[in-house]
C-alpha atoms as an extended CHARMM CRD file, in Angstrom:
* protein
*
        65  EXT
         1         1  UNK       CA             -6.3630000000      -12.1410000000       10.9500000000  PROA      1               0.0000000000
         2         2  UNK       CA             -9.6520000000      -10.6760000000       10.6280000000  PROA      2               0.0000000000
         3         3  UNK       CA             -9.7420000000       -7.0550000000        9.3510000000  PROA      3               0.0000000000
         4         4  UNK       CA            -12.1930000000       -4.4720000000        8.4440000000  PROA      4               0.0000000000
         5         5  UNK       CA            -12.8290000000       -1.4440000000        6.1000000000  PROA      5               0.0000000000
         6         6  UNK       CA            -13.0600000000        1.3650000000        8.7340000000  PROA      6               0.0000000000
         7         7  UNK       CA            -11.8230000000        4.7390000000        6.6290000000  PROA      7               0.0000000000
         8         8  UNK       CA            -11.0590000000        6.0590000000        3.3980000000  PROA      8               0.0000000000
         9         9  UNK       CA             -9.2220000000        8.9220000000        2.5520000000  PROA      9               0.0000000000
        10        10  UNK       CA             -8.6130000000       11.2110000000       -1.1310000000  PROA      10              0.0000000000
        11        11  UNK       CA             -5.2450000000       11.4140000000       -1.5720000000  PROA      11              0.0000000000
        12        12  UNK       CA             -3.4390000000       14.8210000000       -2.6680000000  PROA      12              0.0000000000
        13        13  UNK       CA             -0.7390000000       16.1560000000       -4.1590000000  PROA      13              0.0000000000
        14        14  UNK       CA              1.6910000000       14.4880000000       -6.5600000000  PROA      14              0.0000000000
        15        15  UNK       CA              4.1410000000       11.6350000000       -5.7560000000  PROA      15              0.0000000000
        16        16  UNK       CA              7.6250000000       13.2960000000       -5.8750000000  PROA      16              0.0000000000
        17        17  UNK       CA             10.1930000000       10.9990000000       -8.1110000000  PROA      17              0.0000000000
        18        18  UNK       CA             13.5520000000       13.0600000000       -6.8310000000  PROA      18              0.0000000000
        19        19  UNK       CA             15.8180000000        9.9960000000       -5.4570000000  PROA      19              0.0000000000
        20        20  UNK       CA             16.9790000000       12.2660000000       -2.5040000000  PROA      20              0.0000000000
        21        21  UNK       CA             13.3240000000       11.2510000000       -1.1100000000  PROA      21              0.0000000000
        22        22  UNK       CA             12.7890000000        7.9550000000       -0.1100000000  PROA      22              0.0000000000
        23        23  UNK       CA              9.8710000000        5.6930000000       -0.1180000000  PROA      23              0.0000000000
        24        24  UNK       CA              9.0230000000        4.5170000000        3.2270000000  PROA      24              0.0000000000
        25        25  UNK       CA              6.4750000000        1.2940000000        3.6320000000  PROA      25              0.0000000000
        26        26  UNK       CA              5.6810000000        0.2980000000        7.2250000000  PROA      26              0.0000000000
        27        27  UNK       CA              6.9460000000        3.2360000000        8.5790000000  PROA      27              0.0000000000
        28        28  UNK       CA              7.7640000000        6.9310000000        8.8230000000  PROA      28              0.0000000000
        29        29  UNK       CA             10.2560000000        9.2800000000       10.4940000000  PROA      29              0.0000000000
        30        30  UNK       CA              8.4020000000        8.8450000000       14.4480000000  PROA      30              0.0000000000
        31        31  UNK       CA              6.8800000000        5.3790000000       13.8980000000  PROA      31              0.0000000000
        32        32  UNK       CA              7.1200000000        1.8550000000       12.8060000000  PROA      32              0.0000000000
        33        33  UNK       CA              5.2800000000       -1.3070000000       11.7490000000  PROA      33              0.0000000000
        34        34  UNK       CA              6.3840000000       -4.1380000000       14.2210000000  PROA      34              0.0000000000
        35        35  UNK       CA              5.6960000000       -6.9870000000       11.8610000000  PROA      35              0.0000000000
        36        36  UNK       CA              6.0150000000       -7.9510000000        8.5200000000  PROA      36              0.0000000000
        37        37  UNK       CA              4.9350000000       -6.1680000000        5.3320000000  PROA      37              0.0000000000
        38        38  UNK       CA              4.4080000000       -9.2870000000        2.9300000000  PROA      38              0.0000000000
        39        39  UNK       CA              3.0330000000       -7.7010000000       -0.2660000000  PROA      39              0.0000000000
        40        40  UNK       CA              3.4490000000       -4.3870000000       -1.7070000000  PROA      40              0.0000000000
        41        41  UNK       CA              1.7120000000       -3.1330000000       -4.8510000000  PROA      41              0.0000000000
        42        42  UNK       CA              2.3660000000        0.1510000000       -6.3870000000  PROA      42              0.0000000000
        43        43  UNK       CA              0.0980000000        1.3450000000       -9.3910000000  PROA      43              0.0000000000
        44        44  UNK       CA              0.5970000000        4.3680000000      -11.3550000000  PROA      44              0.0000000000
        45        45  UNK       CA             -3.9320000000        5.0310000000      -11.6460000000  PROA      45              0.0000000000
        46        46  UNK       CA             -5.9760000000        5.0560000000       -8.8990000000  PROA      46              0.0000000000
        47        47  UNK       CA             -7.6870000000        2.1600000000       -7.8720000000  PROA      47              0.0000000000
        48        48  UNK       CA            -11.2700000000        1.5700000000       -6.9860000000  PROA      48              0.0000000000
        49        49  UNK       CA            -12.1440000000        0.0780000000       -3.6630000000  PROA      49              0.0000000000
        50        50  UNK       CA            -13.8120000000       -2.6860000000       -5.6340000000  PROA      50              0.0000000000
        51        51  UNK       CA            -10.1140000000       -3.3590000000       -7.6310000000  PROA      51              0.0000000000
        52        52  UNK       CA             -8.3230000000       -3.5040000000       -4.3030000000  PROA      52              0.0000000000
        53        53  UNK       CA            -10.8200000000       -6.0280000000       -2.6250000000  PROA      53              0.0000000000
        54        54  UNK       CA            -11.1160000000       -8.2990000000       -5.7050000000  PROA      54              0.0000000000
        55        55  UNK       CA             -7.1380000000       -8.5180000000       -5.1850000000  PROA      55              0.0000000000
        56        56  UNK       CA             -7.4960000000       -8.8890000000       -1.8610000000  PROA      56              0.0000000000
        57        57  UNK       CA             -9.9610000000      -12.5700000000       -2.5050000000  PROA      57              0.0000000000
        58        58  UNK       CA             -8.2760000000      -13.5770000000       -4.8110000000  PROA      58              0.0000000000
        59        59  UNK       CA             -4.6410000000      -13.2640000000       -3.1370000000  PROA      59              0.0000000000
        60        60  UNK       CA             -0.7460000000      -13.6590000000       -4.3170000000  PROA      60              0.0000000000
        61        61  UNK       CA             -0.5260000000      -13.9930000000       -8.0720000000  PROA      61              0.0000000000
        62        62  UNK       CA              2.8550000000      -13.6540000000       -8.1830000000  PROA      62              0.0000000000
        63        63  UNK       CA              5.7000000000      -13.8210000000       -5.8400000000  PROA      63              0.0000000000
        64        64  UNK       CA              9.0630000000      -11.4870000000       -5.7250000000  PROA      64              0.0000000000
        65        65  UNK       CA             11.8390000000      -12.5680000000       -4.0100000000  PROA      65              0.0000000000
């Protein structure tokens, strides 16, 4: 699959921790991802794009099953 960089954008606000909201990967309340999401990474900082790109080459570290 070749991809590209093609937009950035600042996040806002604060990430709410009450369990009566849910958090949704590959989709949201009108849409959905029709594939597979194969690796999810959630930090607690805010990363760099140069962080998320040296992940990216260097690929899976670990695995989760």
């Amino acid at each position: 699959i070749e991809q590209s960089y093609t937009t950035q954008t600042e996040g806002a606000g604060t990430l709410s921790t009450d369990a009566a909201n849910n958090l949704l990967i590959g989709t949201d309340s009108l849409w959905f991802l029709k594939g597979l999401v194969d690796d999810v990474r959630i930090y607690n900082y805010v990363r760099t794009t140069g962080q998320i790109q040296q992940d990216y080459n260097a690929g899976l570290s670990t695995h989760f099953k």
